[in-house]
C-alpha positions as CSV (number, residue, x, y, z in Angstrom):
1,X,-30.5,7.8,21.1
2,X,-31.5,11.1,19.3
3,X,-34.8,10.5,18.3
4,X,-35.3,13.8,16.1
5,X,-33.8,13.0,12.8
6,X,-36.1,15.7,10.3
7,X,-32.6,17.5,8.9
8,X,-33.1,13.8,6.2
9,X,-36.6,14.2,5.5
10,X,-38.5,16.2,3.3
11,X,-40.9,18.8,4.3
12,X,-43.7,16.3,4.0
13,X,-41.9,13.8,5.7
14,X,-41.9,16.4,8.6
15,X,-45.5,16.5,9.0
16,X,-46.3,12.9,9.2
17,X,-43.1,12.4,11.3
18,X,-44.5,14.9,13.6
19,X,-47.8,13.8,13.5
20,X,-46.9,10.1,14.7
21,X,-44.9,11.9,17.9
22,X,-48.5,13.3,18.9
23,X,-49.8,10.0,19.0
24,X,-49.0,9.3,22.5
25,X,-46.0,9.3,24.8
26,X,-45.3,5.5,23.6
27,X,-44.8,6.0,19.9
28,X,-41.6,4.5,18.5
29,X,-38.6,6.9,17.8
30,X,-38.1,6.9,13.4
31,X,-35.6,4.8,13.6
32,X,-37.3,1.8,15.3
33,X,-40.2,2.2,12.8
34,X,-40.5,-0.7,10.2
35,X,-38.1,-2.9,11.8
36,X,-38.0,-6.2,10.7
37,X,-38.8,-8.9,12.7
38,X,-35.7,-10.3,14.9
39,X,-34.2,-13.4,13.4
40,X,-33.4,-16.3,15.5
41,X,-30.1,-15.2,17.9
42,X,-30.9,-11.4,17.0
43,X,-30.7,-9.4,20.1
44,X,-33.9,-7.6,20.5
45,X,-34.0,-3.8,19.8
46,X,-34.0,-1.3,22.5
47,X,-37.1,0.7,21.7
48,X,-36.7,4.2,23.7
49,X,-39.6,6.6,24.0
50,X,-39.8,9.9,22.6
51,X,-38.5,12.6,24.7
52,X,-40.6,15.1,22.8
53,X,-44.1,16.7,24.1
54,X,-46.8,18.1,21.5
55,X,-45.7,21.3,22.5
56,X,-41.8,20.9,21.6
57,X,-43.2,18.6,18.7
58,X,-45.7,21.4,17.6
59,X,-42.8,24.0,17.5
60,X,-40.3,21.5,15.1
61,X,-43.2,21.0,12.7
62,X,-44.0,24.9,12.6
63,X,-40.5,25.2,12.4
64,X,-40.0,22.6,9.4
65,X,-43.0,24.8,8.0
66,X,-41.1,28.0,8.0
67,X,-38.3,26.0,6.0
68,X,-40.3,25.5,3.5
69,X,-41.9,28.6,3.0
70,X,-38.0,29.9,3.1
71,X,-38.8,32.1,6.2
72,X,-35.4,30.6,7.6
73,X,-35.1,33.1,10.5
74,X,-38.2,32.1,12.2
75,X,-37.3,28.8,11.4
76,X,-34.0,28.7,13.4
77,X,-36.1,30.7,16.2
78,X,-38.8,28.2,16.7
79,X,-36.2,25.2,16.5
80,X,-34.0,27.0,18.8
81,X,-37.2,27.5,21.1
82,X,-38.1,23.6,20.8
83,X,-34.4,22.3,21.5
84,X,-34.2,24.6,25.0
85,X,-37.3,22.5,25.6
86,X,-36.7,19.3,24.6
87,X,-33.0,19.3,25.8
88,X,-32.3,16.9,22.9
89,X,-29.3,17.5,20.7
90,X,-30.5,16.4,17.6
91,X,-33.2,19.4,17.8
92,X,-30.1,21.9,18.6
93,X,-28.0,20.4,15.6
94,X,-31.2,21.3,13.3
95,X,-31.5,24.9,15.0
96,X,-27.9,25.7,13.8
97,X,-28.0,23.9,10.4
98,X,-30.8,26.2,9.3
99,X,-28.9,28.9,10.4
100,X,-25.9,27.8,8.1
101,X,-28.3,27.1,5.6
102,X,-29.3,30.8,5.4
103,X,-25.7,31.7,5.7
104,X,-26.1,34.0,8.9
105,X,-22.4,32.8,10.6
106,X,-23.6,35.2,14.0
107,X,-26.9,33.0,14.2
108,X,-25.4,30.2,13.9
109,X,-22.3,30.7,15.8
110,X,-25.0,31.6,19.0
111,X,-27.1,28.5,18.3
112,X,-24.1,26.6,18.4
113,X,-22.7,28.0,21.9
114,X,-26.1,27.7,23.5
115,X,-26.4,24.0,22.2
116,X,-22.4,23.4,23.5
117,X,-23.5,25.0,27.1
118,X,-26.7,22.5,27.1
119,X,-24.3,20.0,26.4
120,X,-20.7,20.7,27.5
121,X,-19.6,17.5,26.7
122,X,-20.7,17.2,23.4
123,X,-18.3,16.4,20.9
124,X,-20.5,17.4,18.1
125,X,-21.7,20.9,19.8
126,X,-18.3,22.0,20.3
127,X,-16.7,20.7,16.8
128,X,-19.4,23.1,15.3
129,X,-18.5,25.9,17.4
130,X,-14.6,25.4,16.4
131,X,-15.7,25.3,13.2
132,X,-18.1,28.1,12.9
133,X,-15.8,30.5,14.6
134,X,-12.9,29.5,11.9
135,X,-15.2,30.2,9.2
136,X,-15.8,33.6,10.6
137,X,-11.8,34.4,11.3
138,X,-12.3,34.8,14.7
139,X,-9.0,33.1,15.1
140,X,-8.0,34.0,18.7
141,X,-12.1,32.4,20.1
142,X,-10.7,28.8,18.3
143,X,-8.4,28.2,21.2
144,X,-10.5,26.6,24.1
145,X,-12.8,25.3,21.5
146,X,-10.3,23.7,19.5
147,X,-8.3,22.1,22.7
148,X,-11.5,20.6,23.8
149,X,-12.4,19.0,20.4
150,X,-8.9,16.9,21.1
151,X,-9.8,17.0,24.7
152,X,-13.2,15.2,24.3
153,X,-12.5,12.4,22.0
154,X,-11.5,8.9,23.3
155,X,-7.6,8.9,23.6
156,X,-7.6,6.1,20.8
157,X,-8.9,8.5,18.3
158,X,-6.8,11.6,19.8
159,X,-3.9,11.4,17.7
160,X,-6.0,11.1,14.6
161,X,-7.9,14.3,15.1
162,X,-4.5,16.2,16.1
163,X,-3.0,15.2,12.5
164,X,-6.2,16.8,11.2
165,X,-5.7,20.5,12.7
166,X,-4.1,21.9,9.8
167,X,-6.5,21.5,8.1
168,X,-9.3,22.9,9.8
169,X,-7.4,26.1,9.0
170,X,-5.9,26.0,5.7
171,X,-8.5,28.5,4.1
172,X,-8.0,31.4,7.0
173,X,-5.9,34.3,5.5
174,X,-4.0,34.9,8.5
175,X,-2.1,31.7,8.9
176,X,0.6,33.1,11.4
177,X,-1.9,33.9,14.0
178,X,-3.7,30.4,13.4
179,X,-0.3,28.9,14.0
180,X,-0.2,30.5,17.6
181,X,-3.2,29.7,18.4
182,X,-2.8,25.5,17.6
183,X,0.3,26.1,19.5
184,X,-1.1,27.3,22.7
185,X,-4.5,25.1,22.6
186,X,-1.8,22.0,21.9
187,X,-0.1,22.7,25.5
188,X,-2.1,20.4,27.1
189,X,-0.9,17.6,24.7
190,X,2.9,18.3,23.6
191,X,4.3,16.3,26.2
192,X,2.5,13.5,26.4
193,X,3.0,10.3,25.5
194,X,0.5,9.5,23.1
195,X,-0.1,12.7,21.4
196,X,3.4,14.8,21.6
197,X,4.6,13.7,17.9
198,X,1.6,14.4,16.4
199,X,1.0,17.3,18.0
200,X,4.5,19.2,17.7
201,X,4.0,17.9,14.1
202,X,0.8,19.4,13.7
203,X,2.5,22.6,15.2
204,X,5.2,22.1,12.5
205,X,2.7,22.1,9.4
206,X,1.0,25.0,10.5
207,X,4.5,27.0,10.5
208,X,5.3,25.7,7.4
209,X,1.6,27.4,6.5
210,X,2.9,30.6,8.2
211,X,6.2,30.6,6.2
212,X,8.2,29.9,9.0
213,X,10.2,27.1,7.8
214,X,13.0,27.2,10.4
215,X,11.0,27.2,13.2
216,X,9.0,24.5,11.8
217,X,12.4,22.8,11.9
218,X,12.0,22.6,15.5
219,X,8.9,21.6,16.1
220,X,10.4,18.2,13.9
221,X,13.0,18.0,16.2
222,X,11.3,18.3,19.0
223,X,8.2,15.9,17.5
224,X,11.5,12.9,17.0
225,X,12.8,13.7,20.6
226,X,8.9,12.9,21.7
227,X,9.0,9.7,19.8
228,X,12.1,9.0,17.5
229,X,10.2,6.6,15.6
230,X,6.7,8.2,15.0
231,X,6.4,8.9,11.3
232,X,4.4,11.9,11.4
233,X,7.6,14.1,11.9
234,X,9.2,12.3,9.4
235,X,6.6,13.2,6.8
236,X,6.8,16.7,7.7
237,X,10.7,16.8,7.5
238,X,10.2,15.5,4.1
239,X,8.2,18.4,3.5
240,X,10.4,20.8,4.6
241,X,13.3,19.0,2.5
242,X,11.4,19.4,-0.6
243,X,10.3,23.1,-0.1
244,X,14.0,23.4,0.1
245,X,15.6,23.1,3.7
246,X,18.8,21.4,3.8
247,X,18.7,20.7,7.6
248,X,15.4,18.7,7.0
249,X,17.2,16.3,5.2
250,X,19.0,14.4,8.0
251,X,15.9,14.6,10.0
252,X,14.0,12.4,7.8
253,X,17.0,10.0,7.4
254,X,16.4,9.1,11.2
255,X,12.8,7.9,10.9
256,X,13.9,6.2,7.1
257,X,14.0,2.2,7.6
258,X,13.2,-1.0,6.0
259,X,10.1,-0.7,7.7
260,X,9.2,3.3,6.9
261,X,5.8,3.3,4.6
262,X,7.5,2.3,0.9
263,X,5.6,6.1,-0.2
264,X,8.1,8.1,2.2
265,X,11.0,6.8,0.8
266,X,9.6,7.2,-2.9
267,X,8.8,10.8,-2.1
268,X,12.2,11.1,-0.7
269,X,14.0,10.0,-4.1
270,X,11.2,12.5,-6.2
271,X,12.9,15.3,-4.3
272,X,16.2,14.2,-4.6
273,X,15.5,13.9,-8.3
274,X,13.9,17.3,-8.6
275,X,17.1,18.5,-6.9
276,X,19.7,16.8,-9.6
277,X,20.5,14.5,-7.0
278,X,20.5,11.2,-9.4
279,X,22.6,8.7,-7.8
280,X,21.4,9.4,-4.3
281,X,17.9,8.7,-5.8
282,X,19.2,5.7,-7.3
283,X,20.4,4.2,-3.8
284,X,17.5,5.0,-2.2
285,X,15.1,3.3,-5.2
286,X,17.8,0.3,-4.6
287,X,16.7,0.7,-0.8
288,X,13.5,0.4,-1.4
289,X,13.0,-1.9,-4.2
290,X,15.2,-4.5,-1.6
291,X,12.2,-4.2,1.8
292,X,9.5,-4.1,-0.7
293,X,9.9,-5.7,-3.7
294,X,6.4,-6.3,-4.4
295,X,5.8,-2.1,-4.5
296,X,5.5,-1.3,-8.3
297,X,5.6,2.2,-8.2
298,X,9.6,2.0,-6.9
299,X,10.3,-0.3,-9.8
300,X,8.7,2.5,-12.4
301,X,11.1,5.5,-11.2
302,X,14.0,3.5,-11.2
303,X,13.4,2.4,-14.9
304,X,12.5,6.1,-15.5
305,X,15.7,7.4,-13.8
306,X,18.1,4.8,-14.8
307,X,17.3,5.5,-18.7
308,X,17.8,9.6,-17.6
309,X,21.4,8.6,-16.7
310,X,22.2,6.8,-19.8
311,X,21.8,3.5,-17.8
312,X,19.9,1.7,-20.5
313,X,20.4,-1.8,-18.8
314,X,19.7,-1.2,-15.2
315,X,16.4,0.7,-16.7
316,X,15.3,-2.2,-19.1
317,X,15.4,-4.6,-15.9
318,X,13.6,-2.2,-13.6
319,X,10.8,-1.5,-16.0
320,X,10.4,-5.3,-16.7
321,X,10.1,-5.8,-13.0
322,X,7.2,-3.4,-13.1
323,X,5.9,-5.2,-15.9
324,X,6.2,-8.0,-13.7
325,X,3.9,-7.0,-11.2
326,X,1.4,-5.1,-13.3
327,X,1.2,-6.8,-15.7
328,X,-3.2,-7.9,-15.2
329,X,-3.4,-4.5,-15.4
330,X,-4.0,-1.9,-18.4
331,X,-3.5,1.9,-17.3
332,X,-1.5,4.8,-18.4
333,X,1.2,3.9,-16.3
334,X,1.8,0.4,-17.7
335,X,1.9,2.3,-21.4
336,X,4.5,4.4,-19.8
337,X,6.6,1.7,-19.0
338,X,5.9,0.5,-22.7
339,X,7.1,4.1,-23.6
340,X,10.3,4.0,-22.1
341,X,11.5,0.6,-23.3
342,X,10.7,1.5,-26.8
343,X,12.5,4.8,-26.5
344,X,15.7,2.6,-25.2
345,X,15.3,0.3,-28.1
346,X,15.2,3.2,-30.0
347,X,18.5,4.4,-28.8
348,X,20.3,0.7,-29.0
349,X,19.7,1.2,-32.4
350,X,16.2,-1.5,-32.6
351,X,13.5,-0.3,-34.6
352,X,11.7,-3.8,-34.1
353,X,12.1,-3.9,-30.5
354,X,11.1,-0.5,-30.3
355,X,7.9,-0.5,-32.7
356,X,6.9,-4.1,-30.6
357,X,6.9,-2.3,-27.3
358,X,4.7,0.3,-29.0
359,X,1.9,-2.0,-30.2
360,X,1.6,-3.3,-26.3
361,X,0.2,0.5,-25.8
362,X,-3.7,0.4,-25.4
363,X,-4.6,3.1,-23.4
364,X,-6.1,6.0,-25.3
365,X,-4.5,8.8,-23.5
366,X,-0.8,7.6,-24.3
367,X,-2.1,8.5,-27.9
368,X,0.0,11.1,-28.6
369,X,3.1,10.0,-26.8
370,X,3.2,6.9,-28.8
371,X,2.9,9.0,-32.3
372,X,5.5,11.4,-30.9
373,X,8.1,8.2,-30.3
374,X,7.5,6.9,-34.0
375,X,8.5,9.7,-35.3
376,X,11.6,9.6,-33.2
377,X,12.0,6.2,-34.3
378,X,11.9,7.6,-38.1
379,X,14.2,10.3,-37.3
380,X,17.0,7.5,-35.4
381,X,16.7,5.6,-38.8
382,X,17.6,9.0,-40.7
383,X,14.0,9.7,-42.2
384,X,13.5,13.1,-40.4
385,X,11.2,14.2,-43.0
386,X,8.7,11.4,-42.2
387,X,9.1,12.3,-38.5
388,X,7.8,15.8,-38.9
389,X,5.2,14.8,-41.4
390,X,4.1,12.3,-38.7
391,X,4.4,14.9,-36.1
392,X,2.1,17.4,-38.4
393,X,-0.6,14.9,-38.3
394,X,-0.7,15.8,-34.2
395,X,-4.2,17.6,-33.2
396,X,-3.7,20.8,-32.7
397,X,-7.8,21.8,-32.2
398,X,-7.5,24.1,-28.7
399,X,-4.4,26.0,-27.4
400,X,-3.0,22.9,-25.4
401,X,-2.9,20.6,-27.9
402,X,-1.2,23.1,-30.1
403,X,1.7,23.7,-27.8
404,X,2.0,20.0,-27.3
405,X,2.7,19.5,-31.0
406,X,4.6,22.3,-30.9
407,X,6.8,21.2,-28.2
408,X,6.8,17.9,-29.6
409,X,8.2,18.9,-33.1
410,X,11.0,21.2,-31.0
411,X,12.2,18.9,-28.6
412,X,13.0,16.1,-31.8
413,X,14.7,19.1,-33.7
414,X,16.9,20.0,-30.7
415,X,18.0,16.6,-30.1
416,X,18.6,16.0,-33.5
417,X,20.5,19.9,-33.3
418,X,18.6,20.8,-36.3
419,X,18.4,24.4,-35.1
420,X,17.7,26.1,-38.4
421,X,14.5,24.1,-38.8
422,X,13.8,24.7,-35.3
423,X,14.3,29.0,-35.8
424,X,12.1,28.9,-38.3
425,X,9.3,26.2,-36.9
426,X,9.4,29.1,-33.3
427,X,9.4,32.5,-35.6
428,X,6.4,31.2,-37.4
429,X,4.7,30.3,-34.2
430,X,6.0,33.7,-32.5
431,X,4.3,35.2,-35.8
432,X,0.9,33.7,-35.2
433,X,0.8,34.7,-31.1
434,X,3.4,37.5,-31.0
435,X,1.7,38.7,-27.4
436,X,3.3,35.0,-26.2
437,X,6.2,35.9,-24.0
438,X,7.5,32.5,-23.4
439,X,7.3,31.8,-27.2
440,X,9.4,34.4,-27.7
441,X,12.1,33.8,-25.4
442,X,12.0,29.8,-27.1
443,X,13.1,31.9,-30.4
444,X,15.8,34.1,-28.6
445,X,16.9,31.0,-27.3
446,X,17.1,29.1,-30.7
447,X,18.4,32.2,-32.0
448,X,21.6,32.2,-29.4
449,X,22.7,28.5,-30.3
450,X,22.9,29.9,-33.9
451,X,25.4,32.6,-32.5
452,X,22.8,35.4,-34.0
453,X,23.5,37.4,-30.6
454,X,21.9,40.6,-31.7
455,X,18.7,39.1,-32.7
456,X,18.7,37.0,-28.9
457,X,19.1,40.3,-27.1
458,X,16.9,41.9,-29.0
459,X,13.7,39.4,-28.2
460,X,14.7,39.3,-24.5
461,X,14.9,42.6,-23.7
462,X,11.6,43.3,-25.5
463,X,10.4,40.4,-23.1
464,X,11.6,42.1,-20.1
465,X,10.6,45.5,-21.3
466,X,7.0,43.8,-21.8
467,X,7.6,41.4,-18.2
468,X,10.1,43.2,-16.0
469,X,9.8,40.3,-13.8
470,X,10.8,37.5,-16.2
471,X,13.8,36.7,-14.4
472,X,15.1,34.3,-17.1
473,X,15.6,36.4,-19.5
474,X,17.7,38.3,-17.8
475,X,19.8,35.1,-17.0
476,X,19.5,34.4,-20.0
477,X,21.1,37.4,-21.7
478,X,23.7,37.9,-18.6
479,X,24.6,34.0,-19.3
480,X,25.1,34.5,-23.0
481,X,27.5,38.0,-22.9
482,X,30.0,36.2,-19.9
483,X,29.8,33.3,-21.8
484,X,31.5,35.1,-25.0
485,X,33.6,36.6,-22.5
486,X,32.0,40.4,-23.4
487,X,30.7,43.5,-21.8
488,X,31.0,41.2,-18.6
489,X,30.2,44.1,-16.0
490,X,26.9,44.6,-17.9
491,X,26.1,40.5,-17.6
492,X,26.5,40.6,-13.9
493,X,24.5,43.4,-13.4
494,X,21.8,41.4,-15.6
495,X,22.4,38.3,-13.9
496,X,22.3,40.0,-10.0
497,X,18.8,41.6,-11.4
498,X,17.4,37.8,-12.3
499,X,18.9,36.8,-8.4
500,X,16.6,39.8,-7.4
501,X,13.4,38.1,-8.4
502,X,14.6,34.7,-7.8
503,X,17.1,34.4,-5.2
504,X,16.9,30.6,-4.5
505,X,17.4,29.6,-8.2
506,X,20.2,27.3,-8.2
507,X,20.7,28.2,-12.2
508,X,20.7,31.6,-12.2
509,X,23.2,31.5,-9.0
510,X,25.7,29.1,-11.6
511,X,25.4,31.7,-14.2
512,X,26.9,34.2,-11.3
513,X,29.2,32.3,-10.4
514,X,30.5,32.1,-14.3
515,X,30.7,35.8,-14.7
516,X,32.8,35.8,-11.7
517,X,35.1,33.5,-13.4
518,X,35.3,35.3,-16.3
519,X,35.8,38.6,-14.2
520,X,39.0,36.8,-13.0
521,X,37.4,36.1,-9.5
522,X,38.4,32.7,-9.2
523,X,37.4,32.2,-5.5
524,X,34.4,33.8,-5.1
525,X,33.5,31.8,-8.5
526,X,33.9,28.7,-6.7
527,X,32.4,29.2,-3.5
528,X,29.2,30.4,-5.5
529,X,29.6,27.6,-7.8
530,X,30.0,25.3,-5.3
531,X,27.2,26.6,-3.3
532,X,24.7,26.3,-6.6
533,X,25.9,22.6,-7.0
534,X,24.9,21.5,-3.7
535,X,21.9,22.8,-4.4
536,X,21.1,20.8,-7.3
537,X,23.5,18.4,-9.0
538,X,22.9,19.7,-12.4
539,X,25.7,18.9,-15.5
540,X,26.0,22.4,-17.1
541,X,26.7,23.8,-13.1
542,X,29.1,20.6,-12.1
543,X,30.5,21.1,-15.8
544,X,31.3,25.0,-14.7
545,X,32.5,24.2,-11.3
546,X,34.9,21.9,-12.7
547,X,36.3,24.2,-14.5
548,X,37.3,26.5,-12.0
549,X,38.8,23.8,-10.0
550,X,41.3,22.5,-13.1
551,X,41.9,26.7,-12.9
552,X,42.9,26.6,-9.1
553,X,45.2,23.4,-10.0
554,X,42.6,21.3,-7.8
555,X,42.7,18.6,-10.6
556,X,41.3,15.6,-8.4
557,X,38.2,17.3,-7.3
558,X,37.6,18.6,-10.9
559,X,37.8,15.3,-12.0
560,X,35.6,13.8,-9.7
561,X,32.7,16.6,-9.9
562,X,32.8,16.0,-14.1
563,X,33.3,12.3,-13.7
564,X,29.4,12.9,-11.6
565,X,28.3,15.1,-14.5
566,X,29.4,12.5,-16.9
567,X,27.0,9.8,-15.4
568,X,24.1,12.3,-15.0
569,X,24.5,13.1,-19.2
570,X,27.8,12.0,-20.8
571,X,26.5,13.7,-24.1
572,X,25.8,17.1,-22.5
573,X,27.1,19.6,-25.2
574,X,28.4,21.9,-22.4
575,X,30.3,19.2,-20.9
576,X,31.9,17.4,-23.9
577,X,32.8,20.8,-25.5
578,X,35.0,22.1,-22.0
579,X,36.7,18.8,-21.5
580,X,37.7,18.9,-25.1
581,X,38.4,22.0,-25.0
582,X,41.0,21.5,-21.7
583,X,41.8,18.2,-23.2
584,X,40.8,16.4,-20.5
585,X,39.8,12.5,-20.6
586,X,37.8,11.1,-17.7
């Protein structure tokens, strides 16, 4: 046992602490001081002398002293002094604290390695060196220290410590090199049993920290050869699918089971969401809510993505269930639930039912949200004038709350497709922050579904004279002239430019893909459309791609891509307008 504890007392501690170690070579180490008497059965207390002389014991208190006074340099010195004399690592640990303390990384990195080469084996002396030495970027000196801080811990806890290593260096700027070096100190553990998943897993996150997403690929693969069960590369492969790597996708679907943690699937049906992918999320929420029934949180998405799809009474019986199982409790995401049933009541056409499962709300910060669905309640019944008067009565005391009503007041006019209202509601608010880029593109938006095309182009390329880089307004513009069928060579130029800044973009890649087709490029229209849709399942780009196909004569597959639209957002005005326009009936 260490019996030098002083880095918890006060300065005045330290002298009386010090004082009772010159008492004689039998005093009691702190910790046995004050003890209780044993209770009957208690195991007696191993009492262990103090391996510190008055000399050693002089040098701490002088030391402690020098703390105090803030003279933190002869502090570590006279500490550092006391620990080569004591050999007690306690004393050490304090001689490199102080030098931290004074925030002298050299100092502190040699008290550390002296302390490490007094003790070789010590887990704590050579975690502080690892550390130290990653504080001060020297990246490369982490290797042997970082292998033994895996090396040194009981094999039970091995595996534990490996899944930490990324983060030990997620501040360093140079994330490439930290990646080579966890590589190389990982040899000794990539191939064994225990530790090779979490280690080529650990490897994996670190490329994925170095932007080296394909060869973090790998590492998964070669992490599920190591064990094809371990979870650890299936939570990185989940990563990778979300940050947008197809190939990760499959991966993860080889660790996914009934018996997977419930959150890896959930994640899994987030990014499929994010990625337009509804009724693969849907069968993996089925999935899930079947192996764990009891897990809430499953329950809550399917409600919420059921009622995105139209699916009002798959939604109402998912966000019961959650009810269900949450029901002793009162939290935001109970009122949420509340929320969305009222907002399906609201679209059956109940005003009761609706306004009911808006008095269950309780928690304050669903405030807002609950004002913001009566007034679509008052606008369903026809009383839009109420609605906005209700909507007017939002706070709008700092910039957020402002744009919330804002928003609020927007999103019922656009759904209502009240666009005049909504033109003027944006102009008055580009008016009172014309410096507001997004604002203004809102109002060249607003102004393009009123076919006022001069006025649009206008207030986008003043945004992208003012933002060269706002890549939607060139979309935007590009997306609007091949959509009118005009100056078409000039809205693929546009279009290319928005690809420039975001090439990924499965949105601005449809818009190419429609200037193709109006260009008369049927083929490489499809093939970019098609590419855009696997991307993300989105209505207006399965809408598009349809389109082309029913061009080429491929009639089934058009079908079937707007029959998948359809049950995304039957009521998309993209989609009903082209198959009425082609007089097509799904």
């Amino acid at each position: 046992m260490n019996t030098y504890q002083q880095h918890l007392l006060t300065p005045l501690t330290s002298l009386a602490f010090a004082s009772l170690l010159l008492l004689g070579s039998g005093g009691l180490s702190a910790h046995a001081q004050n003890k209780p008497d044993a209770g009957e059965g208690d195991k007696p207390e191993v009492i262990n002398n103090s391996s510190l002389n008055a000399e050693t014991t002089m040098l701490i208190m002088l030391g402690e002293m020098k703390v105090s006074e803030g003279d933190l340099g002869a502090a570590y010195s006279l500490m550092l002094d006391a620990a080569k004399k004591s050999a007690d690592e306690s004393v050490y640990k304090r001689a490199v604290e102080i030098a931290l303390t004074a925030r002298n990384g050299t100092t502190a990195l040699e008290g550390a390695r002296i302390w490490k080469k007094a003790f070789p084996m010590s887990r704590q002396a050579n975690q502080h060196v690892l550390q130290i030495l990653v504080a001060l970027n020297q990246l490369p000196e982490t290797l042997m220290s970082l292998r033994s801080y895996v090396q040194l811990a009981p094999e039970s806890e091995q595996v534990l410590l490996i899944n930490g290593l990324p983060q030990i260096y997620a501040q360093v700027k140079d994330q490439e090199l930290a990646a080579a070096v966890v590589e190389q100190a990982l040899v000794p553990f990539v191939d064994k049993p225990l530790t090779a998943a979490a280690s080529w897993t650990a490897i994996g996150r670190m490329r994925v920290a170095a932007k080296k997403l394909p060869q973090a690929v790998e590492a998964v693969k070669k992490a599920l050869a190591r064990n094809p069960t371990a979870m650890e590369p299936g939570f990185l492969a989940l990563e990778l699918f979300s940050l947008g790597v197809p190939e990760a996708e499959d991966l993860l679907k080889s660790v996914l089971n009934d018996s997977s943690p419930p959150h890896m699937r959930l994640s899994y049906a987030r990014v499929l969401i994010d990625n337009q992918r509804l009724p693969q999320a849907s069968a993996e929420l089925l999935l899930l809510n079947k192996s764990h029934p009891d897990f809430s949180d499953a329950w809550l998405l399917q409600g919420a993505l059921a009622m995105e799809q139209g699916q009002n009474d798959d939604a109402r019986k998912a966000l019961l269930q959650y009810i269900e199982i949450e029901k002793t409790k009162e939290d935001a995401r109970l009122s949420q639930a509340y929320l969305m049933l009222s907002q399906i009541a609201t679209k059956e056409k109940k005003p009761a039912e609706a306004e009911s499962w808006l008095g269950k709300i309780q928690e304050p910060s669903a405030a807002i949200q609950v004002q913001v669905q009566r007034a679509n309640l008052l606008a369903s019944r026809g009383e839009m004038a109420k609605a906005r008067a209700l909507l007017a009565q939002l706070p709008d005391n700092n910039p957020q709350a402002k744009r919330t009503k804002l928003q609020a007041e927007l999103k019922l006019l656009r759904d209502y497709k009240m666009y005049e209202p909504a033109y003027q509601l944006l102009r008055k608010a580009v008016a009172e922050e014309p410096e507001d880029l997004d604002l203004r593109y809102e109002l060249a938006m607003m102004a393009e579904k009123l076919n006022r095309i001069d006025e649009m182009e206008r207030l986008l390329r003043s945004v992208i004279a003012e933002k060269p880089s706002f890549e939607h307004a060139y979309n935007a513009l590009g997306y609007a002239l091949a959509d009118r069928n005009i100056r078409l060579k000039e809205a693929r130029e546009l279009i290319v430019k928005a690809l420039e800044f975001s090439p990924e973009d499965p949105m601005i890649t449809d818009s190419l893909g429609w200037v193709e087709f109006r260009m008369g490029n049927k083929q490489a229209a499809l093939a970019i459309l098609q590419r855009a849709y696997d991307t993300k399942n989105d209505v207006e780009i399965g809408t598009h791609l349809g389109e082309v196909m029913w061009s080429l004569g491929q009639k089934d597959k058009a079908m079937k891509v707007w029959r998948e639209a359809a049950r995304i957002d039957p009521k998309n005005e993209l989609l009903v307008d082209t198959l009425k326009r082609l007089k097509v009936k799904l």
